[in-house]
N, C-alpha and C positions, 0 to 999 in steps of 0.2 A: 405622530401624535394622534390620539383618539379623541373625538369631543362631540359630546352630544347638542342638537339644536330641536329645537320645538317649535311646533307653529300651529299658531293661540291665533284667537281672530274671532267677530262675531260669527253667527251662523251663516250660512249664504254667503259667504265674501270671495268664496274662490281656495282653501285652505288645502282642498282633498284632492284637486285639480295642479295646484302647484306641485304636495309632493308628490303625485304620478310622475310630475315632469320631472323633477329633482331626482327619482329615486327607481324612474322608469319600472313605474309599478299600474297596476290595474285595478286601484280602488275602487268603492262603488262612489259613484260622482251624482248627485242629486239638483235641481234648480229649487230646495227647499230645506227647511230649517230640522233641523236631527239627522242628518245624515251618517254622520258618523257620531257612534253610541260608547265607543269605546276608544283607547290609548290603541293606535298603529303605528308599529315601527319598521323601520329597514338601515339595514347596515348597507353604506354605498363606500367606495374611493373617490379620494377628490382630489389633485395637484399633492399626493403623497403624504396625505391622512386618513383616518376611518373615520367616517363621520356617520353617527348613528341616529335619522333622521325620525322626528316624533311628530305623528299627526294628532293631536287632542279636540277634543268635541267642542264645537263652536258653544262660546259664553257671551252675555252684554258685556258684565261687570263681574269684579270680583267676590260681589256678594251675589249668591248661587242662590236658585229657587230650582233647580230640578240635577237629577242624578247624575245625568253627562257632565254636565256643568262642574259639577263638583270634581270629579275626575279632574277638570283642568286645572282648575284652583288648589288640589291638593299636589298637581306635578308644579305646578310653578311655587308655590309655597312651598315645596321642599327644597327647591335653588339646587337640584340634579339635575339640570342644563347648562348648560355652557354659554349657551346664546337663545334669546328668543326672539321670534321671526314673527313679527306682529302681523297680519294682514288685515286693510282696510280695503275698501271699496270704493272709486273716486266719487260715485254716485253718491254716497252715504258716508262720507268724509267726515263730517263735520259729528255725528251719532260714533263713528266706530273708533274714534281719538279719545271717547270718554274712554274706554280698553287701556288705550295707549298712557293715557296719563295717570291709569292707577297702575300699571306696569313700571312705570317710571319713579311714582313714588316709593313703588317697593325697590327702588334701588336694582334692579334684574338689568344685567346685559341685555340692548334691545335694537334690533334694524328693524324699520320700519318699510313693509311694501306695499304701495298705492297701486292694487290688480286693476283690472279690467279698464285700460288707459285707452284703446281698441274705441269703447264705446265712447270716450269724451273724447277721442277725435273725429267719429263721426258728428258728434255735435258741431265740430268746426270752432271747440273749446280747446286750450292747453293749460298746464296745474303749472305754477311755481311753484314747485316743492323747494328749493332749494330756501324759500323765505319761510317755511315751516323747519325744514332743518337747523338753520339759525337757532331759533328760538327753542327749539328740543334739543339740541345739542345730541341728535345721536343720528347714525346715515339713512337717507330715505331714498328709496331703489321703485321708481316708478315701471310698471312693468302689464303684459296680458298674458297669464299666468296659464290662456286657455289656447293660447298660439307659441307655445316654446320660448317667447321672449324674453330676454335678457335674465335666463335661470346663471348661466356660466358668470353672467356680473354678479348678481347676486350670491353667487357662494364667495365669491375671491372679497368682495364687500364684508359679510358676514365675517369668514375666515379672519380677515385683517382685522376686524369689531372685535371678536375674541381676544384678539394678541394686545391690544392696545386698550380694552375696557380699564383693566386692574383695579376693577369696584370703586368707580367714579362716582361720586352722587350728583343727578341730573338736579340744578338748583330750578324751581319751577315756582314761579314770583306769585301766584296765584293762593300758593300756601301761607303765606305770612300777614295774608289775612282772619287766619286761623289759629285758635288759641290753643298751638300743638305744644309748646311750651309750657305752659300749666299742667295739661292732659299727661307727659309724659313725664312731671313728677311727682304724678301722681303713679302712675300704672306701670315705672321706668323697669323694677323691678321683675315683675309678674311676668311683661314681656322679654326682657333677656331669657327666664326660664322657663318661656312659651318657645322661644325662638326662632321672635319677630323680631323685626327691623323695630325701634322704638317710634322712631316717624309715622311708621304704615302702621302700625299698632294705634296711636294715635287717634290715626285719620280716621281708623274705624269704628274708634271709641264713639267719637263724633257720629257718624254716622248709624249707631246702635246696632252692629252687624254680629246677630245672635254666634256666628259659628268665634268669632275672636273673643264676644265678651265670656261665652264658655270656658275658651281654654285660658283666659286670664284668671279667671274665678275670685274677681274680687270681693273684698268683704263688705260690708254695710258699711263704714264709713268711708273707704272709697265710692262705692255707688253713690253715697249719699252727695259727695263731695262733686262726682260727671253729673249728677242730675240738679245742680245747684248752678250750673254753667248754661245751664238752659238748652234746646232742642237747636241743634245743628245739621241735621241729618239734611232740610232741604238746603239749608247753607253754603253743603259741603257740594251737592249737586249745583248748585247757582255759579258756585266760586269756578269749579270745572268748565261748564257751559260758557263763562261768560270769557275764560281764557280762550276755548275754542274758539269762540266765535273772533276774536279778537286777532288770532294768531291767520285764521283761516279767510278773514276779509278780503275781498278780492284776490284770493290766491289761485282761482279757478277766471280765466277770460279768454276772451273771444280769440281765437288765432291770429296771428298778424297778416295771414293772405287772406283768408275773409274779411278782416276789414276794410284790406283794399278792392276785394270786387265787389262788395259792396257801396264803396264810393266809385266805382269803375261802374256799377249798374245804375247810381243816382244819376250819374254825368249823361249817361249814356240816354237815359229817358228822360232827361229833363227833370229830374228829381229833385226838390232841396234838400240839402241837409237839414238834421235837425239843429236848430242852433239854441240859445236862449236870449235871440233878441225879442223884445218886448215891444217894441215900437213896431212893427210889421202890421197891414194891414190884416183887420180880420176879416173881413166879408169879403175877399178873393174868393172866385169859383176855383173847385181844383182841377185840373186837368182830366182828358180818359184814362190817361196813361199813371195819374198820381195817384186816382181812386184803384185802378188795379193794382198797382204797386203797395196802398196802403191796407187794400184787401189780403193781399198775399202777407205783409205782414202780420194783420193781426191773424189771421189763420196762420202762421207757424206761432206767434207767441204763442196761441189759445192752445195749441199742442204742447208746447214747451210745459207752461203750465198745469196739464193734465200728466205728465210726464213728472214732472216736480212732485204731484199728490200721490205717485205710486201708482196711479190711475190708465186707462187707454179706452181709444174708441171699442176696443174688443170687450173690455170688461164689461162693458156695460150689457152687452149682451150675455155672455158665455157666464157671467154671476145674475143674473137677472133671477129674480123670487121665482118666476114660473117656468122659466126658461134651461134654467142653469144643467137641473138633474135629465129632460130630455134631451139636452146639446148633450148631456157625458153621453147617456147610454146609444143617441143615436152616432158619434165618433167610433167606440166600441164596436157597434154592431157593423161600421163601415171595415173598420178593420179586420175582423172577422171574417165577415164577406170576401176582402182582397186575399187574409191569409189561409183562410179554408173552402174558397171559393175557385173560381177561374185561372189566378197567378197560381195559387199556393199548390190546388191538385193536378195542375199542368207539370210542375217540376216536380212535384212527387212522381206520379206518373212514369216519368223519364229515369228517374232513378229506379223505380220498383223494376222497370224494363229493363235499363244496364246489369240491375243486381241479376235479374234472369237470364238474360239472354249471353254475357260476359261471365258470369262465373256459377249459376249451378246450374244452368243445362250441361256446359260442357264440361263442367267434373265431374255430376253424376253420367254423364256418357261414359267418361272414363274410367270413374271407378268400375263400373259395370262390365266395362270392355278386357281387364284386365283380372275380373272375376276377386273384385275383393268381397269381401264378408258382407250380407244385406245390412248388418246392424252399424256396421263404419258406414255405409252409404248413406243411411238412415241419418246416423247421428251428424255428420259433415254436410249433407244436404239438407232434410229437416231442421236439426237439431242447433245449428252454428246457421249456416246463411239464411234460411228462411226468419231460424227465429230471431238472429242479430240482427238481418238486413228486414225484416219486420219491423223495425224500430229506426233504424237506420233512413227511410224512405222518408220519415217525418223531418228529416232536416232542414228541408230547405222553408218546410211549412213553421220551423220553431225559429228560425233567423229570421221569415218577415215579421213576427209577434215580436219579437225583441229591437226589430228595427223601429216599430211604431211604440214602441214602450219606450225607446231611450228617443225616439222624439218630444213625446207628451213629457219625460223628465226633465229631458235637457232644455224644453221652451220654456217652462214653468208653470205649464198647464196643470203639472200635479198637483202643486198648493195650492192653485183654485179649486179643485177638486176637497180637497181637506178644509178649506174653507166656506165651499158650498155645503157639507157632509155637517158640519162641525152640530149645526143648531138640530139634524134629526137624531148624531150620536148623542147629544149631549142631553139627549130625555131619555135616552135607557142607557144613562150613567157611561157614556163611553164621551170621548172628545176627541175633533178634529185631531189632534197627533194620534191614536188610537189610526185613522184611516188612511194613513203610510205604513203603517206598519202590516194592515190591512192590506193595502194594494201593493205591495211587494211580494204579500202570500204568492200572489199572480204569478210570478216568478219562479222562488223555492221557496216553501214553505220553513226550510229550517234556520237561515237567513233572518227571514222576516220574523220570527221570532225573538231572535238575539237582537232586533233592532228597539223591539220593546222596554229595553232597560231603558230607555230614554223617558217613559213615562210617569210621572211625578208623583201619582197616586197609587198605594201599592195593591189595592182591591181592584184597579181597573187596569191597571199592568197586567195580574192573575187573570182579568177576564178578557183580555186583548189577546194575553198567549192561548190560553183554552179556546178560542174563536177563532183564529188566524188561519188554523190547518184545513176550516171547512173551506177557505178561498180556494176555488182550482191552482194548482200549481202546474207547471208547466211539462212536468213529467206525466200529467194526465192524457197528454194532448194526445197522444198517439191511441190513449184506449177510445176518446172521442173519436178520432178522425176516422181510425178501421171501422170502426163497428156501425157510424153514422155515414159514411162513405157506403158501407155495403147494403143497409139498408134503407137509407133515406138518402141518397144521390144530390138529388137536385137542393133540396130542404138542409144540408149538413150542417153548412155556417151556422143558420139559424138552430139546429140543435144545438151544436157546442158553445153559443152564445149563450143557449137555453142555461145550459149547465152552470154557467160561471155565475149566471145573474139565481139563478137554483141556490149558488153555496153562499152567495151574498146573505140573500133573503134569509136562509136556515140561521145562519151567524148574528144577522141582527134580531131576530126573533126571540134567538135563545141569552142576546145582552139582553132583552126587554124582560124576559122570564127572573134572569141570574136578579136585575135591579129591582123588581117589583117582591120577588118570591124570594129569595136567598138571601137573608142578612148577612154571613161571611162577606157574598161579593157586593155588597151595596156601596156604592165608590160615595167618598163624600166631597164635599165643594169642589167643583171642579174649574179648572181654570183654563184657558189657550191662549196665546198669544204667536201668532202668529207674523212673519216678515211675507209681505207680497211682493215679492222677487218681480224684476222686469221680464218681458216676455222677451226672449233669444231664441239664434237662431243656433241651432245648434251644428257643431263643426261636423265635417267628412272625417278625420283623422279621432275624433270621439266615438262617434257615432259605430266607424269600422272595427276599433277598440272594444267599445261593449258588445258588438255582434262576434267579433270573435272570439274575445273572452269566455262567451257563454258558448259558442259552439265549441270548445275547446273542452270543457267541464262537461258538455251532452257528449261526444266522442270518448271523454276519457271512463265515463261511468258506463257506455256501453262496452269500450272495448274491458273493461275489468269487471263491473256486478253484473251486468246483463249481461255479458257471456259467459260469465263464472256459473250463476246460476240456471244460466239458456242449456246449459251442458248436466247441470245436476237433474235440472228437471225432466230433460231427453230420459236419460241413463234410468233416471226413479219411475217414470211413466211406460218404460219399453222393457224395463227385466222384471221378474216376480225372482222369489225366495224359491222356488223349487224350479219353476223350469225354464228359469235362465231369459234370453229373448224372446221376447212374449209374439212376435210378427206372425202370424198365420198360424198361431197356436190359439188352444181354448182356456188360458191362464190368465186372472187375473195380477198386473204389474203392480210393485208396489205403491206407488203412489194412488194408484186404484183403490187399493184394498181402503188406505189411509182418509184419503178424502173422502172414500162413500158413504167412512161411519157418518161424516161431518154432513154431505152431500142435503139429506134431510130435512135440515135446517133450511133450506135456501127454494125447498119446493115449492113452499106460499110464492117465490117469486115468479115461477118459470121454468129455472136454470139449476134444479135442484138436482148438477150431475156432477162427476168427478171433477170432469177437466176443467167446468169453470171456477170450481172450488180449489184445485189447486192452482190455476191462478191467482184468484184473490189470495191464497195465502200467500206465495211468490211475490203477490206484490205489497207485501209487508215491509220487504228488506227495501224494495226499490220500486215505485210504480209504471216505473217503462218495463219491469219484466213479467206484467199484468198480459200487455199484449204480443212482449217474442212469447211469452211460453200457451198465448193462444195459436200463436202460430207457429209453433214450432209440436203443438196437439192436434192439428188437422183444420185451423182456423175458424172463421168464426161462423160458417156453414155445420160446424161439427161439434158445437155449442149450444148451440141455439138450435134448435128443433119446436118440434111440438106445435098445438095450434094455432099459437099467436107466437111466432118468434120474433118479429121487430119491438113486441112490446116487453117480451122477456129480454130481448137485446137493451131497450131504451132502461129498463131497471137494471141488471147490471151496470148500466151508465150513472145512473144514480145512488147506485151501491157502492160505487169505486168511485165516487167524487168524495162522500161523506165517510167513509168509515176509516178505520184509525192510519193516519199519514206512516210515513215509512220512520226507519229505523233512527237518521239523523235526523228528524223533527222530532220524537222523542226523548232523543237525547237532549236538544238545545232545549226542550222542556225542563226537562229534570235542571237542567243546568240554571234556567231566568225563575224557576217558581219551587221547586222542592221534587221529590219522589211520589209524596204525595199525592201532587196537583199530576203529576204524567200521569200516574195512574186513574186517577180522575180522566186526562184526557183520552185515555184510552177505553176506560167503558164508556163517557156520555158518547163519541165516535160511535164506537159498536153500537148501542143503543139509539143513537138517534138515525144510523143509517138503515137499522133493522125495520123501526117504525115506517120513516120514511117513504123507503122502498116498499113495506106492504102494504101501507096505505094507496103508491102510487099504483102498484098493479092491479088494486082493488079498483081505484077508480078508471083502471084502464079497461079493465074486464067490464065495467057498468058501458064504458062508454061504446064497446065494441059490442054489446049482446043486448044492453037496452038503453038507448038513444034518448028516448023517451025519459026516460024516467030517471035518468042521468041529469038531463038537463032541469026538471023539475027540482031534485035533489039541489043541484050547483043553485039555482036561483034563491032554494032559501035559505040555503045557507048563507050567500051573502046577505038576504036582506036580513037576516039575524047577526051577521057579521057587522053591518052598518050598525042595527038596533043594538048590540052592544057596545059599538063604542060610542055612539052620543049621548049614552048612560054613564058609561067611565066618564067621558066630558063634561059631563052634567055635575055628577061627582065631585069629580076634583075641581070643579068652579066654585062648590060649594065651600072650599078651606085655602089656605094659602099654599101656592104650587113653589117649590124649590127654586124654581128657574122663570120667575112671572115674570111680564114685562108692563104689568098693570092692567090685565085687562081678562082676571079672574073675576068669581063674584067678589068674592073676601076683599080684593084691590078697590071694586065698584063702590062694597055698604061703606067703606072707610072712606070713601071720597064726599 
């Protein structure tokens, strides 16, 4: 038998983590809300069926406010599942059951799994589900979805759910306080040839949920007739909550061995129990032993407590108004430090030396020896290991970055981060989800892209993709690390730090220009709501997971576009049209000829020579072949010349962070915004990395030939940079601001 199963679940609950287990797959797994933007499937075997497993994008409810969302609501309102695999949170029990019970109303086959069970035994808590199941009358599969646990129960559970459903209606006592009997005949009709359930049709009526009363399209005396029944909508939410709360009452309690060590620590210290005798003296002094005892409790309630509000002693720092944006960028710059500092170029290092000293000394020894051809020498030494194994040496420096990335995900330090960001995106029309989408740039920019469909507004969607690409991506890394390793030694971290906080700054600058200046992208109300995930500790078996996954994807692009094209570019750069191998001739090679018309162009920077022009175009298709086919050209000594070549080197660096991203970001453009808008991201690219970079070399030339009069220059311009914006503040005090919090003029004369 073939039978499809889905798994629906708020955002954050563990949904993308199960099916990896389920489906022994390598989703991307997040401690934060959008993670997964789209419908993932995978056909698995199970006990001698197919079962073709569906991940859909975490929703509250099933009335949708943003695009993922709808994705789910339209898989499960088609009823082409076989089964759905609810997943709740035991922490969030009581919020992720409202799910459950409109899953229920709609009549859907449903097992219910209670994730991350891990963390409420650390509590020294256990759930009776079984007294939740009672009352929902469908199976509930307690489980830690983030340690392998009980996945093999949970399908044979599921599996038997499917065999024995045969479209049961879950009777749910909380509805017959509701006048769904009236509602449905009135609307009984409309819904059969909607092809709804007449009940959930109903429920939604009630609740005035625009996307059902559309496809019902009632007439004016129907409408007249639901709107004569009076506003039910909070009703309908109260009736829900109040059965939750009801069913979920003490379903969560203290374990039964903590209870007894803690009457084993009462007896033990002379402790009383608490009792509710009333007759007791009150003016007893209490013992030393009872004030530390009652000290130690209310300090864990007072935690418990803070733990209840979603809250921690961390937060209060690492979200603090003045605090929050130096704790990110000083963690950043730590990591940096470790990954392009002391750890990171020690094992680089070692590798660059194996690659030497293990395979192209001793094959060009050999070729040599056995008199093969200079140009095979060339191209198998040059051309393949220097310029593969050019790229190759960054390995070990892109697995510690991804090791401290999928820490910062997997604790849930990110959505602090989106939620620290949220109030300076949300003045140049961008919002806290806008800065995941944003900080995955960090990673592969064509990825982070397609994560944007997640964003509700379709003006600030368009300018989230159009900005995304200027984040460094991680395929940069290795033009950073050669070219800031060869000339800035000591100083590297902190250049390629430079860099990344470089493409921030260009990205938000140019949302501030798109909202002020650009009507097309001017986003309008913007909204975020965000879930503050608990801070975890994230697993060894994850953690190894995403470091390999991703070194799997950097090996496999090197061993196929970076050496595909490390080979074209050898071959284009070493023969010309007429005299063949150009080595110890006076010919120019074809890629010569080609780039030198280009070459030109790029002299305001420096570097206005062939080879590092036909790099930057090389690294169109792919940006690690920026640096094999530097080095696999004579390196970056053979590049950079001239008077100033660190500062020509440090512009190239900023030329190849900003200008137009490779082939598959492109594409995932075309794909989330039109042809259009690619094309748009492809000249503002070009053009903003043109400016850019000769603005930066101009101010590099001032700095190195006059000191003086550089530093005069930098001074007033900031203090005209201040003076204009307490004028814009001034300004916009003077009218009512989109986003006031009362404390404009316009807000003041009105008080």
């Amino acid at each position: 038998m073939e039978y499809t199963i889905s798994l629906v679940g708020n955002p954050n609950v563990g949904k993308t983590s199960l099916y990896n287990r389920i489906t022994h797959s390598l989703e991307h797994v997040g401690n934060w809300h959008g993670v997964t933007v789209s419908e993932i499937s995978k056909k698995i075997l199970y006990d001698h069926h197919t079962v073709n497993m569906v991940d859909l994008p975490g929703l509250y409810s099933l009335s949708v406010y943003s695009y993922e969302e709808s994705i789910s609501r339209d898989r499960i309102l088609e009823r082409n599942s076989d089964l759905i695999i609810n997943i709740c949170e035991v922490n969030n029990l009581a919020r992720n059951l409202y799910l459950t019970l409109q899953l229920l109303e709609l009549d859907v086959p449903t097992v219910l799994v209670v994730n991350m069970m891990d963390e409420l035994q650390k509590q020294g808590k256990v759930l009776n589900y079984r007294r939740i199941e009672k009352v929902l009358k469908i199976p509930i599969v307690p489980m830690s979805a983030k340690y392998h646990s009980d996945v093999h129960l949970l399908m044979n559970v599921s599996l038997d759910h499917i065999a024995a459903h045969a479209g049961n209606t879950v009777q749910l006592s909380y509805l017959d306080k509701l006048p769904l009997d009236d509602v449905i005949a009135v609307i009984g009709a409309q819904a059969a040839t909607a092809g709804f359930s007449p009940r959930w049709a109903a429920i939604k009526v009630l609740e005035n949920d625009a996307f059902v009363l559309q496809k019902l399209q009632l007439n004016d005396a129907q409408q007249q007739t639901i709107a004569a029944m009076g506003d039910w909508q909070a009703r309908v939410a109260q009736a829900r909550y109040e059965f939750i709360d009801k069913i979920t009452e003490g379903a969560i309690s203290r374990s039964v061995a903590d209870e007894h060590h803690e009457m084993h620590e009462h007896a033990e210290h002379n402790v009383p129990i608490e009792t509710e005798n009333t007759d007791a003296p009150q003016n007893v002094a209490p013992t030393a032993q009872l004030k530390k005892h009652v000290k130690h409790h209310d300090r864990h309630k007072k935690s418990e407590e803070m733990q209840a509000m979603g809250l921690s002693g961390i937060d209060r720092i690492v979200l603090n108004k003045y605090l929050a944006l130096p704790i990110f960028l000083l963690i950043m710059a730590v990591v940096f430090v470790v990954t392009f500092g002391l750890v990171g170029r020690f094992f680089t290092w070692l590798l660059e030396l194996g690659i030497d000293k293990l395979l192209y000394d001793p094959l060009t020894r050999w070729l040599i020896k056995v008199d093969c051809p200079d140009w095979i020498v060339g191209l198998l030494g040059d051309g393949i290991i220097h310029g593969v194994g050019g790229i190759l040496v960054f390995l070990p420096q892109i697995v510690l970055l991804f090791f401290f990335l999928a820490l910062l995900e997997d604790s849930g330090y990110i959505s602090r981060v989106a939620f620290m960001t949220d109030g300076i995106f949300r003045k140049i029309g961008l919002s806290g989800r806008s800065a995941f989408t944003m900080l995955m740039g960090f990673g592969c920019s064509a990825t982070a892209v397609l994560t944007a469909r997640g964003l509700e507004d379709p003006k600030m969607r368009k300018k989230t993709v159009l900005l995304t690409p200027f984040m460094s991506c991680s395929a940069r890394l290795p033009v950073y690390s050669t070219i800031a390793g060869a000339f800035f030694a000591a100083g590297s971290p902190f250049i390629i730090f430079g860099m990344y906080v470089l493409g921030a700054a260009v990205a938000l600058l140019l949302a501030a220009l798109f909202e002020k200046a650009i009507k097309p992208l001017k986003s309008g109300k913007l909204s975020f709501i965000m879930e503050m995930p608990p801070y975890r500790f994230p697993t060894a078996e994850r953690v190894l997971q995403l470091i390999w996954h991703n070194t799997k994807v950097f090996l496999v692009r090197v061993g196929t576009t970076v050496f595909a094209l490390n080979v074209i570019v050898w071959v284009l750069s070493n023969f010309s049209f007429t005299a063949g191998y150009t080595a110890d001739k006076n010919a120019k090679s074809i890629l010569e000829l080609f780039s030198g018309w280009i070459a030109p162009v790029f002299r305001p920077f420096g570097f206005g020579n062939w080879k590092a022009v036909t790099s930057l175009l090389s690294g169109l298709v792919a940006k690690e072949v920026v640096i094999s086919s530097i080095e696999s050209l004579g390196g970056v000594g053979a590049i950079f010349t001239g008077a100033h070549p660190s500062l020509s080197a440090l512009t190239f660096m900023v030329f190849t962070l900003l200008y137009v991203p490779c082939v598959a970001t492109l594409v995932a453009i075309r794909k989330e915004a039109g042809v259009k808008w690619m094309l748009l991201s492809f000249a503002l690219q070009m053009g903003i990395a043109y400016i850019v970079s000769l603005v930066f070399y101009g101010i590099g030339r001032l700095v190195l030939l006059h000191t003086g009069i550089t530093v005069g220059v930098l001074a007033v311009a900031v203090v005209a940079a201040i003076c204009v914006a307490v004028l814009v503040s001034h300004i916009r005090g003077k009218r009512s601001c989109p986003y006031c919090t009362g404390g404009c003029g316009s807000c003041r004369k009105k008080k």
